[in-house]
N, C-alpha and C positions, 0 to 999 in steps of 0.2 A: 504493500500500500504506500510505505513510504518512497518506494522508486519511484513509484507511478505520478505519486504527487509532484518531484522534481523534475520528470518529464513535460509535465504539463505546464507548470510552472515555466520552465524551460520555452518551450514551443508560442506561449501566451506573449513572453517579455522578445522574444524576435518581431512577432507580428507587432506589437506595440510600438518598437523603434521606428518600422517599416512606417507604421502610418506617421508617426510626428515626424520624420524627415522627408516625408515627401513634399508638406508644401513650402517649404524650404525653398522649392525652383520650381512651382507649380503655376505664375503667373507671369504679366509682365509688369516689368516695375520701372522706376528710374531712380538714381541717386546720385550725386555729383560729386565731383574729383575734387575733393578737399572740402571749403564752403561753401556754400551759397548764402552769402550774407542777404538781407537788406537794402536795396537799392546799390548794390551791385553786380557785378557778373561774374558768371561762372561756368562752366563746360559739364553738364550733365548727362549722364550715358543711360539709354532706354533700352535693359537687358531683354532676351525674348528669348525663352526657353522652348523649345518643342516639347507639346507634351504627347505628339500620336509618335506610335511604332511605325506605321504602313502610308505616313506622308511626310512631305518637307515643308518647313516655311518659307513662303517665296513672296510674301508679299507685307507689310508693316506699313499703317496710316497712321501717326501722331498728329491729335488736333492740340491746337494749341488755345491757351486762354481767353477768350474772348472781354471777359469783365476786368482783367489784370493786363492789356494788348503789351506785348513785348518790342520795342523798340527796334532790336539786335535779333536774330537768330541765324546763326552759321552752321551748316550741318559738316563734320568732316567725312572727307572722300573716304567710302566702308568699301576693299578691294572684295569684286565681286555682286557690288549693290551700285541700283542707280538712284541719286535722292532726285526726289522732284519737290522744288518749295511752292506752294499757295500760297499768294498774297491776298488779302481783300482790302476793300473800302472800309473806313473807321469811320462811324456816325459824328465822333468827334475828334478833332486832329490834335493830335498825341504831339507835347512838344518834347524832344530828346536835344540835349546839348546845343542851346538856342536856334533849333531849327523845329518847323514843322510839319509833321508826320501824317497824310495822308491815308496811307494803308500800310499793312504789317501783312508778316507770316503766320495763316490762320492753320497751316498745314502741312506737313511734311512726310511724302511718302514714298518708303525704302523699294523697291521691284530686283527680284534678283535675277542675276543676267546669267547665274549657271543653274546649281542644284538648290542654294536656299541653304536651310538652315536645316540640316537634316536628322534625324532620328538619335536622341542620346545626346544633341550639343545643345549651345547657346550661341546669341551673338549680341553685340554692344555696338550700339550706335548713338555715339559722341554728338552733339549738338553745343554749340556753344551760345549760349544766351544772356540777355540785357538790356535795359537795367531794371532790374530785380523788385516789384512794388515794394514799398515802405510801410504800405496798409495793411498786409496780408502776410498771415503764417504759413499759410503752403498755397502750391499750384496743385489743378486735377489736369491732367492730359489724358484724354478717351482716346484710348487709342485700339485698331479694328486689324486683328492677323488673320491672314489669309495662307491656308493650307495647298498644296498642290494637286489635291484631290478636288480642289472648291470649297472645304468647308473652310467658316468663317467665326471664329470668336472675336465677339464685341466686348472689351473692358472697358465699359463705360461707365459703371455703376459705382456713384461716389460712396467709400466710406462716409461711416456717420459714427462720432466717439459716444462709447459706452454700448456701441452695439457690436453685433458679431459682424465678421469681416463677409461682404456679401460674395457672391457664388465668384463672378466676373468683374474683381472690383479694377475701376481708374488705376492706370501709375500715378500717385500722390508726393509731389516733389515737399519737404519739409524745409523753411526756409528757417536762418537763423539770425539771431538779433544784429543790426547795423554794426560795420564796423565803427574806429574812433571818430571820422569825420562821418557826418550827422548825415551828408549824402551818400556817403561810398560811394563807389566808381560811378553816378549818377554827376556829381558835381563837378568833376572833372572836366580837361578840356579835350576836345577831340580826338587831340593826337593820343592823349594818353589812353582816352576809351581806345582805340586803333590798337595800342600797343596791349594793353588787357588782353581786349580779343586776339591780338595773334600769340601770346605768351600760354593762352591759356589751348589756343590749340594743338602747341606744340606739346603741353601737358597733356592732350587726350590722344595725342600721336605716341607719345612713350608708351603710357599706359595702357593704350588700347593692346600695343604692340605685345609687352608684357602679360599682358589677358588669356591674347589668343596662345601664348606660348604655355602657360602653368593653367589657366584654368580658374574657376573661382573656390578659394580653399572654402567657403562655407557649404557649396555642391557635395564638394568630395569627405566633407567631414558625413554630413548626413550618407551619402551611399556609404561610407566604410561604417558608421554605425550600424547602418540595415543590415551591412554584410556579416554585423559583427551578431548581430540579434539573430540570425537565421542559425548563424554556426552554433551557439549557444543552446536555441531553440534542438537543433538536429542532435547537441550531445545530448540534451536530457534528453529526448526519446531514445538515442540507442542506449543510454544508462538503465532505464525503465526496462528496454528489452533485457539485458544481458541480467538484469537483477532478477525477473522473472523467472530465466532460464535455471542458473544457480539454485531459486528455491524450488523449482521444481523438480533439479537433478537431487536435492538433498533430500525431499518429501519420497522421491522413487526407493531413495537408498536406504 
């Protein structure tokens, strides 16, 4: 009885690991290379996991802010992807570094020119953005992946705090408090916004680079604890068998 019970035991705590590391890499999401302050800029990467066996992803739409309009947005060249930016009309003209703003980037959409994003991986796509509201704690970006088979998940659906995370939630950018000058990279002059943005792409060019080579270590922590729950799981079962066998060769004898 006692075997059996560590068997089970056993086989329970695999599957257990199994399910809490999965949604670990179960959506898309975005997070930014260092900060994203307040009213500044910063290079944010919109991870996209596959999660079918039997398709690629071959297509990624990021909409962007509408109630928050971003000034700046730079997508960098992802080898393999072609970005295409949407621009629209702004009801009201956005002034950025005493110029006025017209329209903005309402949308940015990745199309892959081989296989896509195929079965087992991920892929990062860098965007460099700004300047950053001052009003607002985070950004929602809906954004809509497209399978190579046709099917289509919509992550549109905004988190809401103190509730459970919904099925197909938003990438939800979290913004962090301004830096020492009261505008960040907002009040600056031109050239220096220019030089942000090229400094910061060169930051999502190393790191991107580094990504595709190691991988995201919090992916690999979850699959090696699955791996590790299943082994664990598989000894108490055969400890349960072998324990079995024993009392029964002793009960014969």
């Amino acid at each position: 009885m006692k075997a059996s019970r560590i068997a089970a035991v056993g086989a329970v705590s695999g599957i257990a690991v199994l399910a809490l590391s999965a949604p670990a890499f179960a959506h898309v999401s975005v997070q930014p290379e260092g900060t994203a302050a307040k009213g500044g800029y910063a290079v944010v990467d919109f991870k996209v996991p596959n999660e079918r066996d039997n398709a690629s992803t071959t297509k990624l739409e990021v909409n962007f802010p509408t109630d928050h309009p971003l000034a700046s947005v730079m997508p960098q060249p992802v080898p393999g992807w072609k970005a295409e930016v949407t621009k629209s009309k702004l009801d009201k003209p956005l002034e950025s570094h005493g110029k006025q703003l017209t329209e903005v980037v309402t949308k940015v959409t990745w199309t892959a020119d081989g296989k896509g994003v195929e079965p087992g991986y991920f892929q990062k796509f860098p965007v460099s953005i700004g300047a950053l509201p001052e009003d607002a704690d985070q950004l929602v970006f809906k954004a809509i992946q497209t399978y190579s088979n046709k099917e289509v998940v919509r992550w549109i659906e905004v988190p809401q705090e103190g509730q459970e995370e919904p099925e197909t939630p938003a990438p939800v950018l979290q913004l962090a408090a301004a830096e020492d000058d009261a505008h960040g990279a907002a009040g600056s002059s031109d050239a220096k916004a220019e030089d942000t943005g090229a400094d910061a792409q060169n930051t999502a060019a190393d790191s991107s680079a580094s990504d595709s080579g190691s991988g995201d270590s919090s992916d690999t922590t979850a699959r090696v604890l699955g791996i590790v729950g299943i082994v664990v799981g598989a000894a108490g079962v055969g400890y349960g068998v072998l324990a079995g066998r024993r009392r029964d060769s002793g009960t014969a004898a």
